[in-house]
C-alpha positions as CSV (number, residue, x, y, z in Angstrom):
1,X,61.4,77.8,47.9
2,X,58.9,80.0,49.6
3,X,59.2,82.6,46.4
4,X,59.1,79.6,43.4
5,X,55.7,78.6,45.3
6,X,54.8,81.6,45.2
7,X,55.2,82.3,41.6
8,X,53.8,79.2,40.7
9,X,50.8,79.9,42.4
10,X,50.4,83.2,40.6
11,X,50.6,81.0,37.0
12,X,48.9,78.0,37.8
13,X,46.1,79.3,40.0
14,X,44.3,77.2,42.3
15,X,42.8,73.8,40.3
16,X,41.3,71.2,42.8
17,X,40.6,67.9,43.1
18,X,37.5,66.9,41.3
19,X,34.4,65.9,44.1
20,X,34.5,62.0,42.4
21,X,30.9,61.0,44.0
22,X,29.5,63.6,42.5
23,X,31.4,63.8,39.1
24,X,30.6,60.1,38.8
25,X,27.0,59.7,40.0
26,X,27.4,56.0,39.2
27,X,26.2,54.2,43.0
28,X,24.0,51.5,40.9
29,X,25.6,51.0,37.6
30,X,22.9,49.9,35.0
31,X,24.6,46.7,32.9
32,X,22.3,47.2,30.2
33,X,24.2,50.7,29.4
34,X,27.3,49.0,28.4
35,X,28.0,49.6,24.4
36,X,31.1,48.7,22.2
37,X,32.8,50.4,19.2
38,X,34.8,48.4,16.9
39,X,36.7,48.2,13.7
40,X,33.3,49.8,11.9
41,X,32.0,51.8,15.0
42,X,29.5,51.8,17.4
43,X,28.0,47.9,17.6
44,X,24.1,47.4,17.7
45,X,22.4,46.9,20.9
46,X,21.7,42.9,19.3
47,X,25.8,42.8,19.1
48,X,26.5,44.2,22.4
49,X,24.3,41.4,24.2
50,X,25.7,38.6,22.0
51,X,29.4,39.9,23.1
52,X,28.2,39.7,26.7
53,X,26.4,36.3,26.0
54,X,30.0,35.0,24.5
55,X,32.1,36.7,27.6
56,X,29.7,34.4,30.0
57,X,30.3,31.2,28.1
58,X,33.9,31.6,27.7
59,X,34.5,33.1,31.5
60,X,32.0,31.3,33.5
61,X,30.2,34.3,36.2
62,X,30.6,37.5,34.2
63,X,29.1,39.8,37.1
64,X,32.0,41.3,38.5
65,X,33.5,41.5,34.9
66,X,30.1,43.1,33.4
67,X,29.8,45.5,36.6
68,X,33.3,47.4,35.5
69,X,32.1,47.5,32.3
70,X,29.0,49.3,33.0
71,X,31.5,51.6,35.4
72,X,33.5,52.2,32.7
73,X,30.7,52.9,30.4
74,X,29.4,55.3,32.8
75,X,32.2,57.4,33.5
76,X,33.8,58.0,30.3
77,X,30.7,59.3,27.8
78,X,33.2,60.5,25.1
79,X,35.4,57.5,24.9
80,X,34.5,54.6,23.3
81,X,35.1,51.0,24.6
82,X,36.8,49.9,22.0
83,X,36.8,46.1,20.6
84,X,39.4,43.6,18.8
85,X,42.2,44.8,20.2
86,X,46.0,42.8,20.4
87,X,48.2,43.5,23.1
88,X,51.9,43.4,24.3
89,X,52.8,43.7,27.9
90,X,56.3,45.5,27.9
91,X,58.2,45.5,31.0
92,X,60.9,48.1,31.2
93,X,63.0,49.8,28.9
94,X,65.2,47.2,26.8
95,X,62.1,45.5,25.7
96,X,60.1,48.8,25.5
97,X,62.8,50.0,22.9
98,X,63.0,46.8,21.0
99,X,59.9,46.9,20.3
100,X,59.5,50.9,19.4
101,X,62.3,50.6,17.2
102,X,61.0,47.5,15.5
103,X,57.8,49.4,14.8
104,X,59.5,52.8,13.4
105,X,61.7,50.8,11.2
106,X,58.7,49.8,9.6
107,X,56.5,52.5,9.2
108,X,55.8,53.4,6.0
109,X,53.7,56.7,6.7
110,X,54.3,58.6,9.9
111,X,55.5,58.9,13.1
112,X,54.0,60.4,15.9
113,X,55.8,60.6,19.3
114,X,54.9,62.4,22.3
115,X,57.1,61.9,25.4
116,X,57.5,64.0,28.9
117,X,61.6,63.4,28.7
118,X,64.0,63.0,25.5
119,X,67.9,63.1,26.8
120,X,70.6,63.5,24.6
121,X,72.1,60.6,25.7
122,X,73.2,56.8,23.9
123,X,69.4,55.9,23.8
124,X,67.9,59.6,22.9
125,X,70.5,59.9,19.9
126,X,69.5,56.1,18.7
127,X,66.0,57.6,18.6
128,X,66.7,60.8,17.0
129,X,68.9,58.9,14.2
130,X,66.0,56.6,13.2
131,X,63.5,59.2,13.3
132,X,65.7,61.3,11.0
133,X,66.2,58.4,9.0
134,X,62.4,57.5,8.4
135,X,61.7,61.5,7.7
136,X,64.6,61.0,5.1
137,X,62.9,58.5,3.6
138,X,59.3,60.5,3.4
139,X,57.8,58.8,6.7
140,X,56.3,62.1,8.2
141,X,57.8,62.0,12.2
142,X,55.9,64.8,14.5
143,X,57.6,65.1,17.5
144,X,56.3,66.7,21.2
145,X,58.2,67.2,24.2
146,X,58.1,69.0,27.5
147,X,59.7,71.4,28.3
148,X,60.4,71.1,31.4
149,X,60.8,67.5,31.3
150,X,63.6,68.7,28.5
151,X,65.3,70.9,30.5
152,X,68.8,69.1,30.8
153,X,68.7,68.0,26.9
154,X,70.5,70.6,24.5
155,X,68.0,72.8,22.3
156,X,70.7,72.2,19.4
157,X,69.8,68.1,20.2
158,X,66.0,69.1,18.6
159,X,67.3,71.9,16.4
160,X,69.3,69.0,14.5
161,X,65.9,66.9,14.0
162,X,63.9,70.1,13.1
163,X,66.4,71.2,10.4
164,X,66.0,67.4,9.2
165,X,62.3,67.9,8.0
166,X,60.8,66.5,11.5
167,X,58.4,68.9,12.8
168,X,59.1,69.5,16.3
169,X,56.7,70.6,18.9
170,X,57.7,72.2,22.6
171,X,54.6,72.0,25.2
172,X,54.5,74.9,27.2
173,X,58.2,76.3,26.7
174,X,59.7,77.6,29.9
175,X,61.0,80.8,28.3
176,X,58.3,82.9,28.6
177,X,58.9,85.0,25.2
178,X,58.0,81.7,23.6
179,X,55.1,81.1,25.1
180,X,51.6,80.3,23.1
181,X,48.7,82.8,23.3
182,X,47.2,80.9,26.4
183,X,50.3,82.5,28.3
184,X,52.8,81.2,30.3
185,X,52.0,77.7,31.9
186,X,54.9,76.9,33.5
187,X,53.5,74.4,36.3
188,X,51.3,72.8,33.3
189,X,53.1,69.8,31.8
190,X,53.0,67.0,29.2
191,X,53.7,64.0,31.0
192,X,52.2,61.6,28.6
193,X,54.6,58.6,26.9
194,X,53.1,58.0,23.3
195,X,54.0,56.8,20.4
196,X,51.9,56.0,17.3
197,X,53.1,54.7,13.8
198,X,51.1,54.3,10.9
199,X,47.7,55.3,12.6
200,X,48.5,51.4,13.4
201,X,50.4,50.8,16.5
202,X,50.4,52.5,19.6
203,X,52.7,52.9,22.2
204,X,52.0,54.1,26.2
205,X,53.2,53.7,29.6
206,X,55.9,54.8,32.1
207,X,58.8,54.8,30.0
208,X,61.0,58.2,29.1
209,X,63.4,58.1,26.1
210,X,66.1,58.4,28.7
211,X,68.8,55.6,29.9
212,X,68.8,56.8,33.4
213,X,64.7,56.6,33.6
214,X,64.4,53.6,31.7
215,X,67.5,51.1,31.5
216,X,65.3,48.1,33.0
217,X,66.1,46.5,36.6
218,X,69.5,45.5,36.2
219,X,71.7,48.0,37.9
220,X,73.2,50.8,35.8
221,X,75.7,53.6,36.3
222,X,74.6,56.0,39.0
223,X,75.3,59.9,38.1
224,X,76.9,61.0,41.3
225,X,80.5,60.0,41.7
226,X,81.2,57.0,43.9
227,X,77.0,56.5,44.6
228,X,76.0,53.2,44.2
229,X,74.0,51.9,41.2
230,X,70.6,52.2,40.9
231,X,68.5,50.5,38.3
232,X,64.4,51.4,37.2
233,X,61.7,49.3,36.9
234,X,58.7,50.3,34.6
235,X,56.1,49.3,32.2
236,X,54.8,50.2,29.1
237,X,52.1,48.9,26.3
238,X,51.8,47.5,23.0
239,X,48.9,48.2,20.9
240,X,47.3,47.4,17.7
241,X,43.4,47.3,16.7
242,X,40.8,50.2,16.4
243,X,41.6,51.7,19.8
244,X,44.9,52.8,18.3
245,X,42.9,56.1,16.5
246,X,41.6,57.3,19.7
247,X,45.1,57.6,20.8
248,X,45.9,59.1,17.7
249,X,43.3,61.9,18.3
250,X,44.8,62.2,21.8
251,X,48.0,63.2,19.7
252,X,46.6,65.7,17.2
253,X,44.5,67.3,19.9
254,X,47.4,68.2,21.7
255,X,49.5,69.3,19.0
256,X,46.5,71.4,18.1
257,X,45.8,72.8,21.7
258,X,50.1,73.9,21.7
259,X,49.3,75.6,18.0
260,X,51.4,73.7,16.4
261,X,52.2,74.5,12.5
262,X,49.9,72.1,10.7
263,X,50.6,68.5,10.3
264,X,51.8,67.1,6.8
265,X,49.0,65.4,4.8
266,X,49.0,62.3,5.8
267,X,46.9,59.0,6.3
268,X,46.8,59.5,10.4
269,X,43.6,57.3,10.1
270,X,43.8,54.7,8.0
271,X,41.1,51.6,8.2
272,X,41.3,49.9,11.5
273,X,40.9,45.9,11.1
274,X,40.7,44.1,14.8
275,X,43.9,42.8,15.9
276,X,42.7,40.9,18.8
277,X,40.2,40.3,21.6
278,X,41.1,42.8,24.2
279,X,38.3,45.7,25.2
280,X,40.6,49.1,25.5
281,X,39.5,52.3,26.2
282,X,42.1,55.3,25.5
283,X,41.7,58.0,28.3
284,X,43.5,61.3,28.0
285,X,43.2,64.0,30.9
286,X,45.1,67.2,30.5
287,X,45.5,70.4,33.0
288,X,42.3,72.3,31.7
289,X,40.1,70.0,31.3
290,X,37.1,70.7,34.1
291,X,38.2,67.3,36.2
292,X,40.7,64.1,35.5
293,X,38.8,61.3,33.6
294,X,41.8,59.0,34.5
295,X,41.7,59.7,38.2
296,X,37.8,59.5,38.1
297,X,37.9,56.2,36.6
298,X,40.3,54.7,39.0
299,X,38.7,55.9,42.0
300,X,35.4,54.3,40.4
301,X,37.3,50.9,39.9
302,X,38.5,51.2,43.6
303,X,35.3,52.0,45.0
304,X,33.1,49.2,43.5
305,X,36.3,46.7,43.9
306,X,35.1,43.5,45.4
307,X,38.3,41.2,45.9
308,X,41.1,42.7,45.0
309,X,43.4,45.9,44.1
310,X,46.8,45.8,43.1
311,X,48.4,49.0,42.6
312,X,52.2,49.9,41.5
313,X,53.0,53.6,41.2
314,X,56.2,55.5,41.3
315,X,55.0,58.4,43.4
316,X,52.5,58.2,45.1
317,X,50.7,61.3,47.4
318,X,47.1,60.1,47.3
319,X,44.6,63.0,48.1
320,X,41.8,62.7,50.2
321,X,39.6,60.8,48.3
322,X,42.4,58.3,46.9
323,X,43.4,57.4,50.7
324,X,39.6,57.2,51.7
325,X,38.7,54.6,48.5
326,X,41.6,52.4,49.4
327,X,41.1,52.6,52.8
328,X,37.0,51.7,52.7
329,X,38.2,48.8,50.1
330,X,40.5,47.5,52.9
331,X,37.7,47.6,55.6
332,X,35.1,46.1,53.3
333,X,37.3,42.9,52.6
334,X,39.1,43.8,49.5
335,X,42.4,42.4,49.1
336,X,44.5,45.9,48.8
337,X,48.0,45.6,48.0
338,X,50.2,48.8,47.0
339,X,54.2,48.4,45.6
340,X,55.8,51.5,46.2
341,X,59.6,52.6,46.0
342,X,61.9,51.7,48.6
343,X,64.2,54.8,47.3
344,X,63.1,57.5,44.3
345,X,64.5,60.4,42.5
346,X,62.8,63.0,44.7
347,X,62.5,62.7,48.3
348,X,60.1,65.2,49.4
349,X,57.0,62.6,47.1
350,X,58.6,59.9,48.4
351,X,58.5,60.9,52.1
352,X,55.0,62.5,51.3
353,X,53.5,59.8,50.0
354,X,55.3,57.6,53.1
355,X,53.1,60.3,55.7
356,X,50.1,58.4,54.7
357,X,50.8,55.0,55.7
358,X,50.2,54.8,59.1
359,X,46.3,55.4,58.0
360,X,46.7,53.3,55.3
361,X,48.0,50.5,57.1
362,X,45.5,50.8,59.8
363,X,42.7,49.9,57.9
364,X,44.5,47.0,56.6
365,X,46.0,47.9,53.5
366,X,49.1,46.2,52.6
367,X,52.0,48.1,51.6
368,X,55.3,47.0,50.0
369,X,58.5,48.8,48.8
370,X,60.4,47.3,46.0
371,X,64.0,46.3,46.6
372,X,66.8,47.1,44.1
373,X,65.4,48.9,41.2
374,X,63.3,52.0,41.3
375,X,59.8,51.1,41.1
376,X,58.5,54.0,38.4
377,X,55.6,52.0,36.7
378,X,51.7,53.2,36.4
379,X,49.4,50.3,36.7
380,X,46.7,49.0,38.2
381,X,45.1,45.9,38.2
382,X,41.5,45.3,39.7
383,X,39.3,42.1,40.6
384,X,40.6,40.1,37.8
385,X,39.3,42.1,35.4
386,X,40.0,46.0,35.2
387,X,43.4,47.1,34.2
388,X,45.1,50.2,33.6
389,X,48.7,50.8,32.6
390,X,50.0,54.6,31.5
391,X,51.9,58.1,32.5
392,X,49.6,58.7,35.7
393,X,51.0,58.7,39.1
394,X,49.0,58.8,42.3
395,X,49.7,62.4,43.3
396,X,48.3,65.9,43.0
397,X,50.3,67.0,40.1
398,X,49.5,64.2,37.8
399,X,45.6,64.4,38.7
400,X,45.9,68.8,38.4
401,X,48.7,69.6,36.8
402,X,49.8,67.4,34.2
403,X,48.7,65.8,30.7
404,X,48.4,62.3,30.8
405,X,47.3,59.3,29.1
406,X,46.1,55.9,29.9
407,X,44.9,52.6,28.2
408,X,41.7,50.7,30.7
409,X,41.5,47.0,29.8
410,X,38.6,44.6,30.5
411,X,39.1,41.1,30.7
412,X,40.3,38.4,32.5
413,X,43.2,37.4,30.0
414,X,45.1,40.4,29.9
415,X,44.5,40.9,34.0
416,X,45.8,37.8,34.9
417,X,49.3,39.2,33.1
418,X,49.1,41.9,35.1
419,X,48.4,40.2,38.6
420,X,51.4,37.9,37.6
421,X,53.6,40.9,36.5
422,X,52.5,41.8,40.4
423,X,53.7,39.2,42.2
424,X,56.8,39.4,40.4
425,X,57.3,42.7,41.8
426,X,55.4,41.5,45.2
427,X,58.1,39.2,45.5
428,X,61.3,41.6,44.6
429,X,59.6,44.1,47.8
430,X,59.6,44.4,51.7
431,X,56.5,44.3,54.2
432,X,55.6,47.6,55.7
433,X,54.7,46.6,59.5
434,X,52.1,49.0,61.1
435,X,54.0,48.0,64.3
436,X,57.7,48.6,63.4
437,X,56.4,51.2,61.2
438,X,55.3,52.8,64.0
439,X,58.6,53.2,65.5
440,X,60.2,54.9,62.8
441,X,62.9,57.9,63.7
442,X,61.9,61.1,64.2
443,X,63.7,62.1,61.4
444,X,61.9,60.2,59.2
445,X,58.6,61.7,61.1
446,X,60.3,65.2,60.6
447,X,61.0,64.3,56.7
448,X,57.5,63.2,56.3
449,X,56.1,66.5,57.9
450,X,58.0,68.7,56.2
451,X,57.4,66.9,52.6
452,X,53.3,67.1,53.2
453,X,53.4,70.6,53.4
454,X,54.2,71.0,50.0
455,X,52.0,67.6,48.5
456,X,49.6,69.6,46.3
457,X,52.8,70.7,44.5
458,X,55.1,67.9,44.4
């Protein structure tokens, strides 16, 4: 263990975490800096006050609403908020699917997917048969994956779709005689989960093309022999409206930044119409980029929370700053709930993240493991009004090391499906106790020890 740190040390060098008050300068945020794009665009400065006139009248008090949305407009500079949007809350995997397939049996154009795992099991061949279907019938499909998240899947599984017409992309391959002129980034991955078809419809979230990550919160088959069942519980998005091209540019950049042969000729963006109501912005954060615009903007959305934070994440090592914004919410009255995993796929995050709860707990946040399934979704849902669902986690690796992609939503409609999708969960999860906490084994103590020495890497 000692000598793989070492190497990865060597090829990834020594990224930090971003200083966020100073990245952010955003103490006082200025309400009249707020601005929308839509279907057309940036709005006029007459449009953008009539669309906060029409959010008072529908919503009552808009202040706490307005205040995230001049956050929002503050930290992000090169991201639009983005108008008329429709969305579709998708929780776990068998609705996540249904839906993807439904949308790739009708594309007509392309299909670009992007995802951190693609198994070569019943779920990843039903994906790579449609996908060779559509590029059979002249819908373009451009495929990424990791490599590392790829690992355990056959190379023959992509060959297959590669010698089918799909052009097939490996981020960062593992084999270092394959690597791309920026050299070999081993510790450097693509965690993101997207899918776009048409230029039209846009898919992110939690969810792997994989039945083991993804089969939903009924139990399922475990892979060790005689180990009991263990099901997963995730989330994912729906989206159609204007936002869906500044997803679509997340995809080409990347495919770009890997030097990827070039894409077909196709119509990637093809005339937006708004779909909905929703206010999306699209935020992409990769490994060399100078600091994490996702974890910036949740630490921002923390910070000026005023009632409530309701976080699910499926591994979570918070750094400094994370534990101290969720702590100073807690002490200044904020209602700050975390649901966690009661059990996980790897045990050293898990009992890492667990080292931090005794000062979480002390300053009155409220921590809760979910029973039963795996808890392995990415969302967040703030005062009613911010939400964020995507591929981040709330650890080192996703905030340094990885590419990821989330959608921010403002509003009160689409955050009120979140806080309910919460207290679903909330009520599916076990109390954490500071007292009984407290008198937890040493070998848990031990475990927890031992797994924060290695955090920054996990």
């Amino acid at each position: 263990m000692a000598v793989a740190a070492c190497c990865l040390l060597i090829v990834a060098g020594c990224a930090s975490i971003p200083d966020a008050a100073r990245e952010r300068e955003i103490d006082k945020p200025r309400v009249q800096a707020v601005a929308f794009d839509d279907a057309r665009g940036p709005v006029s400065v007459n449009k953008n006050s009539a669309i906060i006139r029409e959010l008072k009248s529908e919503s009552g008090n808009i202040d706490i609403l307005q205040k995230h949305l001049a956050l929002e407009q503050k930290i992000n500079i090169d991201s639009p908020l983005v108008l008329g949007n429709k969305l579709v809350l998708l929780q776990d995997g068998p609705a996540t699917y249904q839906a993807m397939f439904a949308a790739m049996r009708a594309a007509k154009d392309h299909i670009n997917l992007e995802t951190y795992i693609f198994e070569d099991d019943e779920i990843g061949k039903k994906f790579a048969a449609l996908l060779l279907e559509k590029q059979a019938a002249g819908v373009q499909v451009n495929l990424i994956y990791d490599s590392v998240g790829c690992l355990n899947t056959p190379k023959e599984f992509f060959e297959r779709m590669s010698a089918g017409g799909i052009q097939v992309l490996e981020f960062n391959p593992v084999n270092p005689l394959a690597r791309n002129k920026k050299g070999w980034l081993l510790n450097n991955r693509d965690h993101r989960k997207l899918l776009v078809v048409d230029g039209r419809i846009a898919f992110i979230g939690g969810i792997n093309i994989s039945e083991s990550y993804s089969s939903g919160p009924s139990l399922r088959k475990a892979r060790k022999k005689d180990a009991k069942p263990i099901g997963w519980r995730d989330t994912h998005l729906q989206i159609e409206g204007p936002v869906v091209a500044e997803f679509q540019k997340l995809f080409i950049d990347t495919w770009v930044k890997q030097e990827g042969q070039p894409l077909a000729e196709k119509i990637y963006f093809p005339k937006l119409d708004n779909q909905g109501e929703a206010i999306v912005r699209a935020i992409g954060s990769a490994s060399a980029d100078p600091h994490s615009l996702i974890y910036l903007t949740l630490l921002s959305a923390i910070d000026h929370a005023e009632h409530r934070v309701n976080l699910t994440n499926a591994y979570f090592v918070p750094d400094p700053q994370l534990l101290k914004a969720l702590t100073d919410a807690a002490r200044r009255g904020a209602d700050v709930k975390l649901v966690l995993p009661s059990h996980t796929d790897s045990w050293a995050v898990f009992h890492a993240g667990r080292s931090h709860y005794s000062t979480l707990l002390r300053a009155g946040v409220r921590i809760y493991e979910r029973r039963g399934a795996v808890m392995h979704s990415k969302t967040a849902s703030i005062d009613g009004v911010w939400s964020t669902i995507g591929s981040t986690n709330l650890d080192w690796r996703s905030f340094l090391h990885n590419d990821e992609i989330n959608a921010v939503i403002l509003g009160r409609d689409f955050s009120g499906q979140m806080d309910a999708m919460f207290a679903q969960d909330l009520a599916k999860s076990d109390a954490i106790d500071l007292d009984g906490w407290e008198r937890r084994s040493w070998l848990l103590r031990l475990k927890e020890w031992t797994a924060r020495l290695a955090e920054y890497w996990l």
